[in-house]
C-alpha positions in Angstrom: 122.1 80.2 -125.8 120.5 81.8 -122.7 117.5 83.6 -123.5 116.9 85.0 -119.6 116.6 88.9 -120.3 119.1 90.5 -118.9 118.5 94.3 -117.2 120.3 97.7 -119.0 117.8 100.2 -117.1 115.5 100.6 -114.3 114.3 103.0 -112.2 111.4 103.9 -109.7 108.5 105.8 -110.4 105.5 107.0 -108.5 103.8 104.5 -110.7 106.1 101.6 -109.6 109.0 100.3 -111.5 110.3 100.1 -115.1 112.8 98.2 -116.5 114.4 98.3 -119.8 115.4 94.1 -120.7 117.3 92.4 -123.7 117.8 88.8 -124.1 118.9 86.9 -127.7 116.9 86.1 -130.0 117.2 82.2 -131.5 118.6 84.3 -134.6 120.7 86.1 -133.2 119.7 89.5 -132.4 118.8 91.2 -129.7 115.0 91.6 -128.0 114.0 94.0 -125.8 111.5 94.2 -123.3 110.3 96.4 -121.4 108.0 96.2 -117.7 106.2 98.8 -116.1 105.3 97.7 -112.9 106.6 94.4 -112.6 104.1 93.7 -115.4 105.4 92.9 -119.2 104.4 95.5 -121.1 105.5 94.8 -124.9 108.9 93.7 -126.7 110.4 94.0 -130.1 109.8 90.2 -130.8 106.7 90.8 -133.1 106.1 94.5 -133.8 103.0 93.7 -136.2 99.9 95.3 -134.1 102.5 98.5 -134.0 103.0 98.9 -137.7 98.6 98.2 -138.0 98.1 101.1 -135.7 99.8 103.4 -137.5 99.2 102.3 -141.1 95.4 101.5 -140.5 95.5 105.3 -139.3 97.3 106.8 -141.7 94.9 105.2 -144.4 92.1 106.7 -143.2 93.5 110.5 -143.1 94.1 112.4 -146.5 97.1 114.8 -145.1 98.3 113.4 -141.7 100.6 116.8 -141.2 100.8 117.0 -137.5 100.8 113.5 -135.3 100.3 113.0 -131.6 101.0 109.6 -130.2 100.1 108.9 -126.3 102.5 106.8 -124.7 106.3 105.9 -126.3 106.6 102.3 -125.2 109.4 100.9 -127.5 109.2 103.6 -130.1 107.6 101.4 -132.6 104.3 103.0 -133.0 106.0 106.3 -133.4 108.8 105.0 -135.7 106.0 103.5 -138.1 104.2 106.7 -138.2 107.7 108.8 -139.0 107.9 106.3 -142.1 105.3 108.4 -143.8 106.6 111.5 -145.2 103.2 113.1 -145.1 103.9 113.4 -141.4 105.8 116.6 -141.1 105.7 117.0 -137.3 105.1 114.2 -135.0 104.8 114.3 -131.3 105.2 112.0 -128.6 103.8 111.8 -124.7 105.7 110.0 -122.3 104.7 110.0 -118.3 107.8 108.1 -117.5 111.2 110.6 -117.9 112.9 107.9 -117.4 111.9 106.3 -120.7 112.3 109.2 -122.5 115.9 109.5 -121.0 116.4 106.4 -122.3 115.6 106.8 -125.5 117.9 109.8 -125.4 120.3 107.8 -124.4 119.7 105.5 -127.5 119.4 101.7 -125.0 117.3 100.9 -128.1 117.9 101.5 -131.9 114.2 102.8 -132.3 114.2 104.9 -129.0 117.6 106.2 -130.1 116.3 106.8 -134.2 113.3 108.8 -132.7 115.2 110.9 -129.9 117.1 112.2 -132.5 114.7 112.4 -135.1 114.4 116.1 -136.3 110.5 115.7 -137.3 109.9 114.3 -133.9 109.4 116.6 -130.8 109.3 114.0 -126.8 107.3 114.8 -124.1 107.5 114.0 -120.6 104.0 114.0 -119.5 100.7 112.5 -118.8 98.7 111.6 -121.9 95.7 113.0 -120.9 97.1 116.5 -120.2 97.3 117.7 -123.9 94.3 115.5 -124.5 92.1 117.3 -121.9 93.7 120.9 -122.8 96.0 120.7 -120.0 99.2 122.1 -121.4 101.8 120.6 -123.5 101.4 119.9 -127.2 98.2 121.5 -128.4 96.4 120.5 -131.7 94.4 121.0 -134.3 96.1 117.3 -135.2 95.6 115.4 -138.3 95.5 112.3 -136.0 96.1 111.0 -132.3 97.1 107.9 -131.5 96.6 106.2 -128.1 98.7 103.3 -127.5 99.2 103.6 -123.3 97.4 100.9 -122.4 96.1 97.6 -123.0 93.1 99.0 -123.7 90.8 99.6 -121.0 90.5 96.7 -119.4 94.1 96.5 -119.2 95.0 99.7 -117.6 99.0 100.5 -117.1 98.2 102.6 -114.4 94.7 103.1 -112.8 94.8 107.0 -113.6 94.5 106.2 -117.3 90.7 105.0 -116.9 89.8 108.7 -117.5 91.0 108.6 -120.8 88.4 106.4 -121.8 85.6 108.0 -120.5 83.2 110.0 -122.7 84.5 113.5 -121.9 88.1 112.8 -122.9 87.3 111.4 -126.0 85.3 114.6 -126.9 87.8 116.6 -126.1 90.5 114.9 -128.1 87.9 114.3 -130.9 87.3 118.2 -130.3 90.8 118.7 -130.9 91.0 117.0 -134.6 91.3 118.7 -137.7 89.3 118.4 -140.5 89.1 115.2 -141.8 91.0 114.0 -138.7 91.4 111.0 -136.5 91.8 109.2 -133.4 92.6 105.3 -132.9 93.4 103.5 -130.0 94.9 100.1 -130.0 93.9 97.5 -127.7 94.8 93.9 -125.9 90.9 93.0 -127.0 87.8 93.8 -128.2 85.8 96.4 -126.1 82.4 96.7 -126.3 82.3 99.3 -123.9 84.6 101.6 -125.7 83.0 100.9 -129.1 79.6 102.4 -127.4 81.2 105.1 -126.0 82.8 106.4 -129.3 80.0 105.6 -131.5 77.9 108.0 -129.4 80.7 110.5 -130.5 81.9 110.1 -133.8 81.7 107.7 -136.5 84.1 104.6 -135.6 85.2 101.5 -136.8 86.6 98.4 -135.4 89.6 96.9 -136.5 90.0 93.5 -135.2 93.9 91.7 -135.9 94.1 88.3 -135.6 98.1 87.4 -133.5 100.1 84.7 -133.4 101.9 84.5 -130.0 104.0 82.0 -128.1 102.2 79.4 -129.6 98.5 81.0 -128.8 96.2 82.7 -131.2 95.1 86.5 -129.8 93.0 89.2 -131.2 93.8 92.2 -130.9 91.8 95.6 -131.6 91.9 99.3 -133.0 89.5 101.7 -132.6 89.4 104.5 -135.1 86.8 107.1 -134.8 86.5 110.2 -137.4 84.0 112.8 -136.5 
């Protein structure tokens, strides 16, 4: 069977490129993939750090009412956090429209699920707008999730490094209810980051131990609570 992903969206951005891909999968169904950039982003192959994102969160937050997750990717972050029925509203921001017109489009089961989803509300905008108090969704929230990145090392686009700087954080931290929380997921561990947040609220790090292509990774969350 040819597994060379095939192409069912693109489109250029000011950012550069993205591309929606799907190739089989060895039994039988369908991957996606999708590039920002000309750079892999994520795929649906193995969806595990996902699902710990948003379950390791939702642990640690007694009533997770209202949700905002930066960044859409695939969907499954969101998707994982709609399974909770606690979560009554849930929010998404997206920079690229065209991702968000995709998953309006349903291209992907999950994009399609959550576009449609009455609990969930998309936004076409810069994840550190609403985090800074720029306009768009506005808290208190029960938790925000930042999953836009590779972490900071691993920047989508160069713009995002100011989400990670000590002044954003406070603000979304700022923006938490009672009892809230904010995690971040990342490609590694980040010392830097870790620092940064302990100096603002009281954080943990989550380290996940993958199992990719044949290499062993470890992954990180970040979960402060102030």
């Amino acid at each position: 069977m040819d597994s060379t992903p095939e192409t069912i969206a693109a489109a250029e951005t000011p950012r550069g490129e993205i591309a929606l891909r799907e190739r089989p999968a060895p039994d039988g169904t369908v991957v996606h993939e999708l590039v920002v950039a000309g750079v892999f982003a994520m795929d649906s192959a193995d969806t595990s750090t996902e699902t710990a994102l948003a379950d390791r969160s939702l642990e640690r937050v007694e009533t997770p009412t209202r949700v905002l997750v930066g960044g859409l990717g695939l969907g499954f972050t969101a998707w994982q956090v709609l399974k909770d029925r606690r979560v009554r509203d849930l929010h998404v921001v997206e920079i690229e429209e065209d991702l968000v017109q995709w998953a309006r489009l349903g291209l992907t089961p999950t994009l399609g699920v959550l576009a449609r989803h009455p609990r969930v509300t998309l936004h076409v905008q810069d994840a550190a707008s609403p985090v800074a108090g720029d306009g768009g969704p506005a808290g208190p929230w029960d938790l925000v999730l930042l999953d836009v990145d590779n972490g900071p090392s691993f920047l989508v686009h160069r713009d995002n490094e100011r989400l990670y700087s000590a002044p954003a954080l406070s603000s979304i931290l700022a923006q938490l209810a009672p009892g809230g929380a904010l995690a971040i997921w990342a490609a590694q561990r980040e010392p830097d980051l870790l620092a940064t947040l302990t100096g603002l609220a009281t954080t943990e790090e989550v380290l996940l131990p993958v199992e990719r292509q044949g290499r062993s990774l470890e992954y990180a969350l970040y979960i402060a609570r102030p």
